[in-house]
N, C-alpha and C positions, 0 to 999 in steps of 0.2 A: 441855080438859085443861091445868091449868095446874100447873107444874113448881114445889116450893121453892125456895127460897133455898140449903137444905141439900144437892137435888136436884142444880140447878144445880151449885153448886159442885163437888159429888164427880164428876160429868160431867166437868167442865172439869179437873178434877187428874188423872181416867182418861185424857183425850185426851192429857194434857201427858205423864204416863209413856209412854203409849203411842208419842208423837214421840221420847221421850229413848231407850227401846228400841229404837226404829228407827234411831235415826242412828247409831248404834252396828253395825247390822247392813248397813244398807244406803247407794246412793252418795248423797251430797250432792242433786243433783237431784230423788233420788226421795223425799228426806225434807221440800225443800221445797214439791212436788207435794201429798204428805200435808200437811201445816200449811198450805197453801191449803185442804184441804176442811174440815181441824176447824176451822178460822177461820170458813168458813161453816158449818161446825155449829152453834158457839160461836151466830154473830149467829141461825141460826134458832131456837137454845134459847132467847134471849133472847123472841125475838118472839111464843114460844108463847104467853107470858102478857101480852103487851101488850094483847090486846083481841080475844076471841072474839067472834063473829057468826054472824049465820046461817049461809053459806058456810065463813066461814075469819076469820085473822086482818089484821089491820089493815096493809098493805104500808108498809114504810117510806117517808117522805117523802109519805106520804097526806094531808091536814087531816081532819080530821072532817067536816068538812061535804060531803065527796068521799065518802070513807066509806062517809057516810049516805044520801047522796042517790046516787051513783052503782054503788059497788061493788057496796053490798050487792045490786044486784039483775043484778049482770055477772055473765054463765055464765062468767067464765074466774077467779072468786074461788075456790079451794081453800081446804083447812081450813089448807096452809103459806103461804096468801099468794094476791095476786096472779101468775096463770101468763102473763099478757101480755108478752111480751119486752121492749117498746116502755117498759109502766112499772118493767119490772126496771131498766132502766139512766136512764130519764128520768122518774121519779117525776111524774103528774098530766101528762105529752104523751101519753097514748090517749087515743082517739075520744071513748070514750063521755065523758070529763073534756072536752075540748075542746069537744061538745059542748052538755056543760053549761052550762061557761061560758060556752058563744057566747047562749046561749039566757035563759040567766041577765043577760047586758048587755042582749038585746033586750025583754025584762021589763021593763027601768027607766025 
């Protein structure tokens, strides 16, 4: 499912009114709490369309050749991404990638 440009954009101007209605209603804290998750709304609309696959899409900080050769065949690829904690925050330090490339040096 990949999203327009036009798509996109009227998303991201709904989210923005939606924060400007909110901080008007509610306290400071809780309007910044909100603008934390559209922000990561924001970054997963973006990624919808960076690169479908069999599983899901392409997790940030991935190479392609990780991608190709490891993801696509990890049961933790969902259609939003990588669900691995490990490469939520450290992009290419899971197993299965470490593994690769251990496997991959001893190849040469």
């Amino acid at each position: 499912m990949a999203l327009t440009n036009d798509e996109k954009g009227l998303l991201q101007e709904a989210l923005s009114v939606y924060l400007q209605v909110c901080s008007q209603q509610l306290p400071p804290q809780q309007v910044q709490q909100l603008a934390a998750v559209a922000q990561g709304l924001i970054k997963k609309i973006d990624t919808v369309a960076s690169g479908s696959a069999k599983g899901g899409n392409k997790p940030n900080g991935i190479t392609d050749e990780w991608f190709k050769n490891v993801c696509m065949s990890c049961e933790k690829l969902s259609a939003g991404g990588c669900t691995d904690k490990v490469t939520e925050k450290y992009p290419g330090k899971c197993d299965p990638i470490l593994h690769y490339e251990r496997d991959k040096l001893i190849r040469k």
